[in-house]
C-alpha positions in Angstrom: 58.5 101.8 89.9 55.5 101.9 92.2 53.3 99.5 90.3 50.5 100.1 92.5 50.1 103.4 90.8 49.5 101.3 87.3 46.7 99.4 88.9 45.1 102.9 90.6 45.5 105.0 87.3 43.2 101.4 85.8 40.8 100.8 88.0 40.0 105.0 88.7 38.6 104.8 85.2 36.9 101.2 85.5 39.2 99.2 83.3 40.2 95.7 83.3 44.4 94.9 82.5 42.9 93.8 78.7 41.6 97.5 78.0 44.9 99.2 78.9 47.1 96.2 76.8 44.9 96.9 73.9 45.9 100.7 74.2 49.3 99.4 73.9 48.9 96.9 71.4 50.1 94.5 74.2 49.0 90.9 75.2 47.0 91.2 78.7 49.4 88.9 79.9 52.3 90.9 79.2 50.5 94.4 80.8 49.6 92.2 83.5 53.4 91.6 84.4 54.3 95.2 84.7 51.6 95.9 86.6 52.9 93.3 88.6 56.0 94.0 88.8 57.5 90.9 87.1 58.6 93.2 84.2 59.8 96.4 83.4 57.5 98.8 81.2 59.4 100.2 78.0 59.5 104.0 78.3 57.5 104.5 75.3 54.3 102.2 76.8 55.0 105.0 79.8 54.8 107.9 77.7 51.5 106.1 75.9 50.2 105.3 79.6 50.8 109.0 80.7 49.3 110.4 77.4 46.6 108.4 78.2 45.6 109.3 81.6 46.9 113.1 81.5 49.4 112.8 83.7 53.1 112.5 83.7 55.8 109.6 83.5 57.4 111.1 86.9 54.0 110.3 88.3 54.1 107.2 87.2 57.2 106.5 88.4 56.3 108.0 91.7 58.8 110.9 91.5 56.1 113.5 92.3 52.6 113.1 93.9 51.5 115.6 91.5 49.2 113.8 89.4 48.2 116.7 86.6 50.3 116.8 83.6 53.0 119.0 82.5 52.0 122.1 81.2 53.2 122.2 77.1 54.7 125.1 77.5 57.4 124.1 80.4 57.9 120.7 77.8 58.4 122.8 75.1 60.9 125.1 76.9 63.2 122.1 77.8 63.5 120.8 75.0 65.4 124.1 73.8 
């Protein structure tokens, strides 16, 4: 994962690495390893990361550029 993108997505809305862990419910320490890179973020602190700054996880994972989130309706329609 492109951790640099983690950092980016923090600091674009002022944030320090303590704001985001407390979103998790995370030590800063340990949300200052994945951002890092010495760990690898859970999927579901990805999806709560992604909710958080309405994007997607394939942005965070640096699988698209595109930055906005998925539109519900194309969700909803995969998951038929």
């Amino acid at each position: 994962m492109n951790i640099a993108r983690l950092k980016e997505l923090r600091e674009d809305k002022d944030l320090y690495q303590k704001d985001i862990a407390k979103i998790l419910g995370i030590k800063q320490q340990q949300y200052s390893e994945y951002e890092i890179g010495k760990r690898l973020i859970p999927i579901d602190y990805l999806a709560k990361l992604a909710n958080y700054y309405n994007t997607s996880i394939d942005y965070l994972l640096c699988r698209t550029d595109k930055k906005e989130a998925y539109p519900k309706s194309l969700i909803e329609k995969n998951k038929k």
